[in-house]
C-alpha positions as CSV (number, residue, x, y, z in Angstrom):
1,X,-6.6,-27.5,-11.7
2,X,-6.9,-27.5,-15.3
3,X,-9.9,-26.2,-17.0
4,X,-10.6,-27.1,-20.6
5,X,-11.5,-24.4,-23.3
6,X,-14.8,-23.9,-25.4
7,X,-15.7,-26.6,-27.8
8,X,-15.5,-24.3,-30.9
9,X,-14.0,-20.9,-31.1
10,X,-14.0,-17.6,-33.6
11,X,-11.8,-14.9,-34.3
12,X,-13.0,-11.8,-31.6
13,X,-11.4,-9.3,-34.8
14,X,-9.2,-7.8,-31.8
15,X,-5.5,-8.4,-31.8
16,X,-5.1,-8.4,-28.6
17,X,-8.4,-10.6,-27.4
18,X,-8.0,-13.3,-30.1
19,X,-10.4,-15.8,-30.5
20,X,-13.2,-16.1,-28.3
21,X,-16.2,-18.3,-28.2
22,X,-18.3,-19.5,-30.8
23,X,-21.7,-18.0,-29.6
24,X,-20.0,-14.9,-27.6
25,X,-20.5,-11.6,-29.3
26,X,-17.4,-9.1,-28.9
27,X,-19.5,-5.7,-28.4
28,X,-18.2,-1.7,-27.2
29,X,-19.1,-1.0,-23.1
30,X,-21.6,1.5,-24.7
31,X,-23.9,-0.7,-26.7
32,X,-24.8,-2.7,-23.1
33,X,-25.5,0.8,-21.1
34,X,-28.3,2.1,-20.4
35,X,-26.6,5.3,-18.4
36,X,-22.8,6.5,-18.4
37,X,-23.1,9.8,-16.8
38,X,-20.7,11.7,-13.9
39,X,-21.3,11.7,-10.8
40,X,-21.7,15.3,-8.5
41,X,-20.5,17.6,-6.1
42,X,-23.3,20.4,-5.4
43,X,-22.4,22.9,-3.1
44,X,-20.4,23.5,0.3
45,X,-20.4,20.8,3.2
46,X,-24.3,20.6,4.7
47,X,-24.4,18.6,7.9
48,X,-28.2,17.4,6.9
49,X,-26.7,17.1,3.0
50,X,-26.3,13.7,1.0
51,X,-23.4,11.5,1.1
52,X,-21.5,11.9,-2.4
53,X,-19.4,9.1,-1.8
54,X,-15.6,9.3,-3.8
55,X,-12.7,7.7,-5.1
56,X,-11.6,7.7,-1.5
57,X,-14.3,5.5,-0.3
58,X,-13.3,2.8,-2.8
59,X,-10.4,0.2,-2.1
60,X,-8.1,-0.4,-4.7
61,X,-9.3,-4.0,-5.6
62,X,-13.0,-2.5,-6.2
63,X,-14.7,-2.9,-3.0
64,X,-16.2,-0.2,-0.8
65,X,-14.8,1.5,2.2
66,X,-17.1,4.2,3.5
67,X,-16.1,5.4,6.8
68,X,-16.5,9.3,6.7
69,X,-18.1,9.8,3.3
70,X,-18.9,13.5,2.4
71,X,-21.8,15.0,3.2
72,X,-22.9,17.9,0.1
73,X,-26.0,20.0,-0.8
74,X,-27.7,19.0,-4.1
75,X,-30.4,19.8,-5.7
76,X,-33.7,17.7,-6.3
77,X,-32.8,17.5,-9.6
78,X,-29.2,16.6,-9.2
79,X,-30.1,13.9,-6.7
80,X,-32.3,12.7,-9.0
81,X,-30.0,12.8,-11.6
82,X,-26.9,10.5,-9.6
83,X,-28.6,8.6,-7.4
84,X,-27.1,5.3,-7.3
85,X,-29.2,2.2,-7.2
86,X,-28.3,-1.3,-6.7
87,X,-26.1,-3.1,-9.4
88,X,-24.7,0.3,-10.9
89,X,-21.0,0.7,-11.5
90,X,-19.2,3.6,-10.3
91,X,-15.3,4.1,-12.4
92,X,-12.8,6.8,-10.9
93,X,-11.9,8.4,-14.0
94,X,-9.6,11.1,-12.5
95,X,-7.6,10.8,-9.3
96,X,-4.0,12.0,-7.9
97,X,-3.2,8.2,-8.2
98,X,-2.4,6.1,-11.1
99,X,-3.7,3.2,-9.5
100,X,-6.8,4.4,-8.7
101,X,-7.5,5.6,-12.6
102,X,-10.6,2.7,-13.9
103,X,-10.6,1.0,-10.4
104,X,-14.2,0.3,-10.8
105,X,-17.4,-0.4,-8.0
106,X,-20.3,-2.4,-8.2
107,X,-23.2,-0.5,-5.9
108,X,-24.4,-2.9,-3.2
109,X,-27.8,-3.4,-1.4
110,X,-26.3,-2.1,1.8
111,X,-24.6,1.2,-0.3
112,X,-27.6,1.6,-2.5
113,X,-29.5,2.3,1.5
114,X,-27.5,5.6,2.3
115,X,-29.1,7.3,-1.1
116,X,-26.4,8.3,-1.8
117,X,-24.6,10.0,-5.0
118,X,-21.0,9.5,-6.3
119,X,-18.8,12.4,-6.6
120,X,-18.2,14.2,-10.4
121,X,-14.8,12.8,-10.3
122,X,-16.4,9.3,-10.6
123,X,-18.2,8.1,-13.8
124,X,-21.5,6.0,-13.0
125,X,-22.6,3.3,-15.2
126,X,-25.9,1.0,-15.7
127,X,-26.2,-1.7,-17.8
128,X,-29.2,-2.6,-19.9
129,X,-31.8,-5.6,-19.0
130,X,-30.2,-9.1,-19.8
131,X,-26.5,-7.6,-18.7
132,X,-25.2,-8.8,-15.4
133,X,-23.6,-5.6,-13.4
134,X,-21.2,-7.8,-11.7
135,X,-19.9,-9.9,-14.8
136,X,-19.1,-6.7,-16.2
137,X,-17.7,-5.2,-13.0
138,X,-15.3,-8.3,-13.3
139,X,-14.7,-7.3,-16.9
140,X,-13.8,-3.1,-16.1
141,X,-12.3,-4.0,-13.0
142,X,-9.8,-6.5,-13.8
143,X,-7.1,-6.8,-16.7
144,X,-9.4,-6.6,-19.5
145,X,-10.8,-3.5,-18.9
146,X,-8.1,-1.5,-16.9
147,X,-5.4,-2.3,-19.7
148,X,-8.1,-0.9,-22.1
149,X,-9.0,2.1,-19.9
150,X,-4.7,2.8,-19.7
151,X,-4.2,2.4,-23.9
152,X,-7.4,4.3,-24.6
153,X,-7.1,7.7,-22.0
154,X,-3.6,7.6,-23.2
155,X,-3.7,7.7,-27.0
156,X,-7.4,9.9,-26.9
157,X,-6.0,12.4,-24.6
158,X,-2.7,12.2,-23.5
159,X,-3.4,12.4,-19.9
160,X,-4.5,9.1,-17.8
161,X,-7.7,10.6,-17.3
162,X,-11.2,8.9,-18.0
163,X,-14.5,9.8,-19.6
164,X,-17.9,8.7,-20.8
165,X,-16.7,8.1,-24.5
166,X,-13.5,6.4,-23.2
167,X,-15.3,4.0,-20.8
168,X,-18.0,3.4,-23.5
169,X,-15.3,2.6,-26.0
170,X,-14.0,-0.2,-24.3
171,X,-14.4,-3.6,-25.9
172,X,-16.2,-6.5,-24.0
173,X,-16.3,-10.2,-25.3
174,X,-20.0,-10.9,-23.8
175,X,-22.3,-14.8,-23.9
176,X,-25.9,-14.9,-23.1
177,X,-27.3,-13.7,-19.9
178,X,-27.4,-16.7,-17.9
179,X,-23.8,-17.8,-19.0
180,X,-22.5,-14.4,-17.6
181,X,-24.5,-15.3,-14.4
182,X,-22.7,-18.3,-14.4
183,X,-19.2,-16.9,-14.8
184,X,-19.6,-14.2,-12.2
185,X,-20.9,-17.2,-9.8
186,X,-17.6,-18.9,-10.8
187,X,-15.6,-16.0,-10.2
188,X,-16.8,-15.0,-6.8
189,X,-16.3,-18.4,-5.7
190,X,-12.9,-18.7,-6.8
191,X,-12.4,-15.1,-6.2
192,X,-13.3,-15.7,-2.4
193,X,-11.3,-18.9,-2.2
194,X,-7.8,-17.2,-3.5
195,X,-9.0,-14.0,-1.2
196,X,-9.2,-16.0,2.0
197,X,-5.7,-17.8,1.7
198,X,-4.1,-14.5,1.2
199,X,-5.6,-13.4,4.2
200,X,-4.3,-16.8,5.9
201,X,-0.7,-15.8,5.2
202,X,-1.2,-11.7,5.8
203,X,-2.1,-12.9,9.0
204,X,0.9,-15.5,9.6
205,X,2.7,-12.1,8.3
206,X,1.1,-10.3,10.9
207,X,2.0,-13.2,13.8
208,X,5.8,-13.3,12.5
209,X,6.4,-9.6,12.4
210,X,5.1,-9.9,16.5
211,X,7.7,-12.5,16.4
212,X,10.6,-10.8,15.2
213,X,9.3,-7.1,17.2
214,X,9.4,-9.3,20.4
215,X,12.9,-10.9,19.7
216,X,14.2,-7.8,19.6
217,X,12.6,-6.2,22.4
218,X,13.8,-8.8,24.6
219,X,17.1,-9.0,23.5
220,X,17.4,-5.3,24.0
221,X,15.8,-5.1,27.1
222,X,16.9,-8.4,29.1
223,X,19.9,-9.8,27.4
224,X,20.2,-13.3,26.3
225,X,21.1,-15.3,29.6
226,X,17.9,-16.1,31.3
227,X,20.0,-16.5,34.5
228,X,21.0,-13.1,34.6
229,X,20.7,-11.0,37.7
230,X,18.3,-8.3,37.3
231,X,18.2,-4.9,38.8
232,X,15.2,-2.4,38.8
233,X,16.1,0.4,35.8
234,X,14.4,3.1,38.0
235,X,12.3,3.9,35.0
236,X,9.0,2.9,35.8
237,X,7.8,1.9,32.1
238,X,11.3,-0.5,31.8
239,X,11.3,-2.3,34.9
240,X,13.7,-5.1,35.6
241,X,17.1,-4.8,33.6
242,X,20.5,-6.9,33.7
243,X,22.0,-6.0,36.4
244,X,25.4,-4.9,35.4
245,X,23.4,-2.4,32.9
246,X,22.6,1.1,32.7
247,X,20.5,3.2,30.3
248,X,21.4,5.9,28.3
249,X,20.0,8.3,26.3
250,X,20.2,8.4,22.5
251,X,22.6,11.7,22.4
252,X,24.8,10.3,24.7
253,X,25.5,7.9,22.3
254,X,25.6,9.8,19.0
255,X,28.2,12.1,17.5
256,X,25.2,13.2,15.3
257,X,21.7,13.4,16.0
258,X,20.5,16.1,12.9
259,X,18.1,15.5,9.2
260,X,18.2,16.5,5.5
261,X,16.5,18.9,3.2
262,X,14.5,19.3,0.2
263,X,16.6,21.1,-2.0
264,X,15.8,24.3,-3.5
265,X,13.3,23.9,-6.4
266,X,12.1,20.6,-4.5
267,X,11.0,17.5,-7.4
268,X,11.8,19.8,-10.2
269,X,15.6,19.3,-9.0
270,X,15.6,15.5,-9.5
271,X,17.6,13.8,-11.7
272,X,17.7,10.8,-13.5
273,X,20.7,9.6,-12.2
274,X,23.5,11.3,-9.5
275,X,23.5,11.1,-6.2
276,X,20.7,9.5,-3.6
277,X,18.3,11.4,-1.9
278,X,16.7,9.4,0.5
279,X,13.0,10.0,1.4
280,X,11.0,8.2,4.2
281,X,9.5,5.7,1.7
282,X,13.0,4.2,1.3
283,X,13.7,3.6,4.9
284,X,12.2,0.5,6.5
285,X,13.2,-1.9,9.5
286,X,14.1,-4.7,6.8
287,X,16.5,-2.2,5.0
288,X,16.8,0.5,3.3
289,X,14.5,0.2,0.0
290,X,15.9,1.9,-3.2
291,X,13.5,0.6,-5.7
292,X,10.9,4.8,-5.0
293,X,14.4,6.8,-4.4
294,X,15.1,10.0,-6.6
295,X,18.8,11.0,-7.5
296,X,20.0,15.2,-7.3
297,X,22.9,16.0,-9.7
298,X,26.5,16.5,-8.0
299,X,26.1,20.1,-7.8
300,X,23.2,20.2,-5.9
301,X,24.9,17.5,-3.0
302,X,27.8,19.8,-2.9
303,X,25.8,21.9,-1.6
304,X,23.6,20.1,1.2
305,X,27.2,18.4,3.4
306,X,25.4,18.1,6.3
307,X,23.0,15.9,4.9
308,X,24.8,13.1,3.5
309,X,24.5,9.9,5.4
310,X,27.5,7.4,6.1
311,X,27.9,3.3,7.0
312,X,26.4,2.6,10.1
313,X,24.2,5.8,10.2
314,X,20.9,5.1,11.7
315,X,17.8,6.6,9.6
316,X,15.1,7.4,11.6
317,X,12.1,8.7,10.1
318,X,10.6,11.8,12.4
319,X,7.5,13.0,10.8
320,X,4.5,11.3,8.8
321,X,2.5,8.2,8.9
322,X,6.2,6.3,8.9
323,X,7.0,8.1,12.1
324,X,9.5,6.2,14.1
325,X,10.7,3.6,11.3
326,X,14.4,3.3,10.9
327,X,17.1,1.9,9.0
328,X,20.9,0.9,9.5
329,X,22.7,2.1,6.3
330,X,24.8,-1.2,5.2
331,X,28.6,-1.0,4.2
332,X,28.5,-0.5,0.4
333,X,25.4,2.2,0.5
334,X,26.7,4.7,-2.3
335,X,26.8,8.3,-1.5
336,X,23.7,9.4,-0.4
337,X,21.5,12.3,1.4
338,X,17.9,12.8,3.5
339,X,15.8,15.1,3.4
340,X,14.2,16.8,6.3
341,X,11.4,14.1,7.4
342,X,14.7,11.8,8.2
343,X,16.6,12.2,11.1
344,X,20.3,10.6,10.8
345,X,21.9,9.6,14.2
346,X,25.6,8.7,13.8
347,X,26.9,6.4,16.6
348,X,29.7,7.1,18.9
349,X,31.7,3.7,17.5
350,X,33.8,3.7,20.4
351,X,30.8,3.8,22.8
352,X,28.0,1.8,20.9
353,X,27.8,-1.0,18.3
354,X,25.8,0.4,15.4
355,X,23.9,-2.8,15.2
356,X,22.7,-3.0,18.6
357,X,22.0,1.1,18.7
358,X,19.5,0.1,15.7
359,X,17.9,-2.5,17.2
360,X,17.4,-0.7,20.6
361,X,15.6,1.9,18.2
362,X,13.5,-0.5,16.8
363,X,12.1,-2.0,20.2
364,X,9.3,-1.8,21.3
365,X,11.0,0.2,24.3
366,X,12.0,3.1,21.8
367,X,8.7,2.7,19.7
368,X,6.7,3.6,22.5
369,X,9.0,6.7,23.6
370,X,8.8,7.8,20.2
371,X,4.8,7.6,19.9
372,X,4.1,9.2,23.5
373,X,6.2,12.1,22.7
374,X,4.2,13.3,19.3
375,X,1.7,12.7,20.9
376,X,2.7,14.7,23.6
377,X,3.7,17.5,21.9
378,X,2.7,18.0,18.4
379,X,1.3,15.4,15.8
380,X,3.9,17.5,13.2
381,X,6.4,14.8,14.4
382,X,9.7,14.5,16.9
383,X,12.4,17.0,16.6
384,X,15.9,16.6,17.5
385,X,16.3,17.0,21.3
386,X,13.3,14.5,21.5
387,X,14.9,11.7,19.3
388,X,18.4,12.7,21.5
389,X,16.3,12.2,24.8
390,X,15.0,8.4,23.6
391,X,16.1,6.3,26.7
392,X,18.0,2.7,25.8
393,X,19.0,-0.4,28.1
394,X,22.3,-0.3,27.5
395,X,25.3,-2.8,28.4
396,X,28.4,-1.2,28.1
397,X,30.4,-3.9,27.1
398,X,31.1,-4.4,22.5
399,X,31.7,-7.9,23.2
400,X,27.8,-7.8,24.7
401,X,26.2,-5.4,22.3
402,X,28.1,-7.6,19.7
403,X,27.1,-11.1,20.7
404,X,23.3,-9.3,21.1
405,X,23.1,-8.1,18.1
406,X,24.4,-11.8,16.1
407,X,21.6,-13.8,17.8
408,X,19.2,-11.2,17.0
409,X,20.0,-10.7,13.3
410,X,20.1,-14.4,13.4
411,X,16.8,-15.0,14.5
412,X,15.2,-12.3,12.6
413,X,16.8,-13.1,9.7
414,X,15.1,-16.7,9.8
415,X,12.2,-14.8,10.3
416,X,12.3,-12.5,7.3
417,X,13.7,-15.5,5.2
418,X,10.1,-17.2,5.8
419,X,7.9,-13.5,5.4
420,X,10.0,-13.4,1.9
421,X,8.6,-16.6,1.1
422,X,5.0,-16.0,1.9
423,X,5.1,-12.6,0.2
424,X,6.2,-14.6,-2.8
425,X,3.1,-16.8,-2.3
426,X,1.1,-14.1,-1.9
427,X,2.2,-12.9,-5.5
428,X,1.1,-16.2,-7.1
429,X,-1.9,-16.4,-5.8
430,X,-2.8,-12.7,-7.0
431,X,-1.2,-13.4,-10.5
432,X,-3.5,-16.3,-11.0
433,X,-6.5,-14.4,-9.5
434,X,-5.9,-11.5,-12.1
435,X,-5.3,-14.1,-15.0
436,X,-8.3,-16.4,-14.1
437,X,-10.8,-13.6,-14.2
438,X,-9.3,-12.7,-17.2
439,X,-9.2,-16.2,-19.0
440,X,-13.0,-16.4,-17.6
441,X,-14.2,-13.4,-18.7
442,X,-13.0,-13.2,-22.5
443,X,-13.7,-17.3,-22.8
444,X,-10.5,-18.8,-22.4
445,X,-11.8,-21.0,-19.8
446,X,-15.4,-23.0,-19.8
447,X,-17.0,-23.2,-16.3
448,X,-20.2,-23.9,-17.4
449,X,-20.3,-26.9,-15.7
450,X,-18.6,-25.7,-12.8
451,X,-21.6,-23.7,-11.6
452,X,-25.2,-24.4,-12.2
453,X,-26.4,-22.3,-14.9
């Protein structure tokens, strides 16, 4: 939908906001607050204590998440002091996370009800009478003000941390009251609407990655003839498998079951360029995802041999929340090591197709294995004789394991050829979100008559 501009237009007398509306004044955050104060931490957990809700307990996008807030001792008068009320907006100004610098949140009725502070890493604002709280929530939290937050902790301080007179600084192009009423009404509408299609395709996501997990399960597990004979595995948790099969355990099949290192001096030893190192972020079911690896020089890869991973290596990853996601390095991976939270496990050629070994990994079959023993044992993750012990159905014929793994990689490749697709959607629809709330908020767009004002 095209929506037309303002009837008449001046210059803002910012480069980078231009012109803006003929009635809108271009103003500093701090001439519209009426507080800009930090938040608190008081003293040592208190089980009877006030929540002091953090960075933690807000989502990326701005929203709230409070599941296990903190519970601290304060003061009357610091209580007094931070306590958040309805319509105030509470900006992370520092944070271990670049992305979570400026994410700003608008206090709710149901979060103003657990009186409740916000911690001092966590900068709460209030704006004056005849200032909407949300359409300037929509201001900080969106392009506008997080590009200004970014320019603005950089040049004043070097560092990507916030404060008051950074926030205050920030420039806001702001209409009369009931016109920013209007545009936040606009916003959460269209907000909402773009929000619940790219929850739509999350969830066909959701139902095609079931797809593709139960395509390979079955293929893994039963074979692809339906007429097959079957035979009881003797492992209770299997059941029925073809019945000229066996199963095998992992080491049986491996000439290398073993993991990386971190090398001495750990991120300080990174290079720009040189030779992988490949972490657990870079190893996924899809691939193996170079766009967060690190490089080590030469030197330092001469000295970590048993490390370095070759074609047809599966990567298993053995500790962490990515516990039990692998990869099968392809042909033309160039040199590269682990470190210790990836196990490598180098097929026996002769014995095993590399393909199907990975795919049996990936199964549910070996998924489940792989959960019930951490859990069984320590939450620290699996160690070698445990990933070695991982029980497979396991036809013993290439051609089989061959012809297994080409349907599969067939089918799941359809499959990930329509997830690409709606991931691209997905990218749309959140590029136009973050550029409508920014044409809306600095009066690129009218939608005056869009909403009733």
């Amino acid at each position: 939908m095209i929506r037309k501009a303002y009837p008449k237009y001046k210059p803002s007398g910012i480069e980078w906001l231009g012109d803006v509306p003929e009635h809108w004044e271009v103003k500093r955050a701090k001439t519209i607050l009426a507080r800009n104060d930090s938040g608190v931490w008081g003293e040592d957990f208190d089980e009877d204590g006030i929540i002091v809700l953090r960075s933690t307990e807000q989502t990326v996008d701005g929203n709230w998440n409070i599941a296990n807030p903190a519970k601290r001792k304060l003061s009357t008068a610091e209580f007094r002091a931070c306590h958040l009320l309805k319509g105030d907006l509470i900006v992370t100004k520092s944070s271990g996370s670049q992305q979570h610098i400026g994410k700003t949140s608008i206090v709710t009725k149901e979060v103003e009800s657990l009186n409740c502070c916000c911690s001092n890493f966590m900068q709460r604002l209030r704006v004056k009478q005849n200032v909407s709280p949300r359409f300037v929530w929509y201001v900080l939290n969106g392009e506008v003000g997080r590009s200004q937050f970014n320019y603005y902790s950089s040049t004043t301080t070097g560092l990507a941390n916030l404060n008051g007179p950074i926030i205050g600084n920030v420039h806001i192009a702001i209409p009369h009251y009931d016109e920013q009423l209007a545009i936040s009404g606009f916003l959460d509408h269209e907000t909402a609407r773009v929000d619940s299609l790219i929850q739509k395709k999350q969830s066909q996501i959701e139902l095609l990655n079931e797809k593709r997990s139960a395509l390979i399960s079955h293929a893994v597990t039963r074979g692809l003839d339906p007429n097959v004979p079957m035979k009881d595995s003797g492992v209770e948790w299997l059941g029925k498998i073809p019945e000229h099969w066996t199963t095998r355990r992992i080491k049986h099949l491996s000439l290398k079951i073993g993991s990386g290192k971190t090398p001495r001096g750990g991120a300080e030893t990174y290079v720009d360029s040189g030779v992988l190192l490949l972490r657990s972020q870079n190893i996924h079911f899809r691939g193996v995802y170079l766009d967060s690896a690190v490089y080590i020089s030469h030197d330092v890869d001469n000295e970590m041999p048993n490390t370095r991973v070759m074609p047809n290596d599966v990567l298993l990853n053995i500790t962490g929340a990515s516990l039990g996601r692998a990869s099968l390095v392809p042909e033309d991976m160039p040199r590269a090591n682990v470190n210790q939270h990836v196990c490598i496990i180098r097929p026996k050629r002769r014995v095993v197709v590399p393909q199907y070994l990975f795919l049996a990994i990936c199964s549910q079959l070996v998924q489940s294995q792989i959960f019930a023993a951490e859990n069984g044992t320590s939450r620290e993750g699996l160690n070698f004789e445990q990933v070695g012990n991982l029980l497979i159905a396991f036809p013993s014929s290439h051609a089989e394991q061959k012809r297994i793994a080409r349907a599969v990689y067939k089918g799941i490749n359809r499959i990930d050829s329509v997830v690409a697709g709606i991931l691209r959607s997905i990218d749309l629809l959140r590029e136009y979100r973050v550029a409508l709330i920014s044409a809306a908020v600095t009066g690129k767009i009218d939608v005056r008559e869009e909403v009733q004002i």
